[in-house]
C-alpha positions in Angstrom: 0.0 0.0 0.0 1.2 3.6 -1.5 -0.1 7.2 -0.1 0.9 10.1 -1.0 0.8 12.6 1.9 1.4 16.2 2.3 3.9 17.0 5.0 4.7 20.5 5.7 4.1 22.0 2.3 6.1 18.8 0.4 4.3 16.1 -0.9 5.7 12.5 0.2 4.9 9.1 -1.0 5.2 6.7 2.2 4.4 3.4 3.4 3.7 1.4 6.6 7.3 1.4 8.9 9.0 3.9 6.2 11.7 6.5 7.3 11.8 10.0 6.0 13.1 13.3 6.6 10.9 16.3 6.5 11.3 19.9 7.9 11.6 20.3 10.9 8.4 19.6 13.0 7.5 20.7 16.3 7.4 17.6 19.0 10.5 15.7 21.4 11.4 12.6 20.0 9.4 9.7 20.6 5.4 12.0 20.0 3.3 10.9 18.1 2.3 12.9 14.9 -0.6 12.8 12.6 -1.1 14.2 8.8 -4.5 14.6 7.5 -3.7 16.0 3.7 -3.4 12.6 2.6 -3.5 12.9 -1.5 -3.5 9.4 -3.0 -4.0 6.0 -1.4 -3.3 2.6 -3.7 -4.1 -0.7 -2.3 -4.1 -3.9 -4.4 -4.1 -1.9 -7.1 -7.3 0.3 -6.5 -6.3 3.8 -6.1 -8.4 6.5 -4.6 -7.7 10.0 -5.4 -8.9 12.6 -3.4 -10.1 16.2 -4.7 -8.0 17.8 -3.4 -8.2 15.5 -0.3 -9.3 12.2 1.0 -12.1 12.4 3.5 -11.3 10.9 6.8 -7.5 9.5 5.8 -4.9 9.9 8.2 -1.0 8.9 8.0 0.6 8.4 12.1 3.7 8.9 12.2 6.6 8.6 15.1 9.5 11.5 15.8 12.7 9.5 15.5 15.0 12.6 16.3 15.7 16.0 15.1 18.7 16.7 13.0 20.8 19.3 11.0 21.6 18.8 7.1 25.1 18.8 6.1 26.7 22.3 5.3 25.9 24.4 2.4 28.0 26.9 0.9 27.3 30.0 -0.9 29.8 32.4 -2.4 29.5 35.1 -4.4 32.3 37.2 -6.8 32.2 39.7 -9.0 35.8 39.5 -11.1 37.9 42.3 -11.5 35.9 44.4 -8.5 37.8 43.1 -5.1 34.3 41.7 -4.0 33.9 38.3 -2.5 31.2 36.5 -0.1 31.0 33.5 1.1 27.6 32.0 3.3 26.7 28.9 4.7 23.4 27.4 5.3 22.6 24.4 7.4 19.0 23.2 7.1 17.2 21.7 10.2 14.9 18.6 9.7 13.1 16.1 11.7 13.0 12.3 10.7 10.0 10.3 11.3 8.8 6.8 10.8 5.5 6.2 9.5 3.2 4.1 12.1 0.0 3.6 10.6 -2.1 4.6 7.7 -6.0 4.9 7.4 -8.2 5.3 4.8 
């Protein structure tokens, strides 16, 4: 069984005991958390598509732990003008592992 569940603004396609990363989420690790925008469920081959949303669906999920993404740098230069920047980003996400789904 496939569903495809919106999680904070990105759409996800998950499964029973699947591990993801999304953005960061508010919760400690080891809450419970539930997502209602579920999309598209497939089971045996039947899907059901919702418009925009399925009624009553719900994907449960689990807070493994909350991380930081690996560092991202930015730099900027114009030649010839002396002018150099350099930035680095590091984005924070949570991973969770899917629980349970209902349609």
């Amino acid at each position: 069984m496939a569903t495809v569940v919106e999680i904070a603004g990105f759409q996800y396609e998950v499964e029973k005991d699947a591990k993801l990363s999304v953005p960061l989420l508010e919760g400690n690790p080891g809450d419970s958390v539930e997502f209602s925008n579920v999309l598209l469920n497939e089971k045996d081959g039947n899907f059901t598509f919702g418009s925009p949303l399925i009624d009553g669906a719900k994907v449960t999920g689990m807070i493994l732990e909350h991380k930081r993404d690996k560092k991202i740098l930015i730099f900027h230069k114009k030649r010839r003008k002396g002018y150099q920047k350099l930035n680095g980003h590091r984005q924070n996400y949570t991973r969770i592992q899917i629980t349970d789904i209902s349609v």
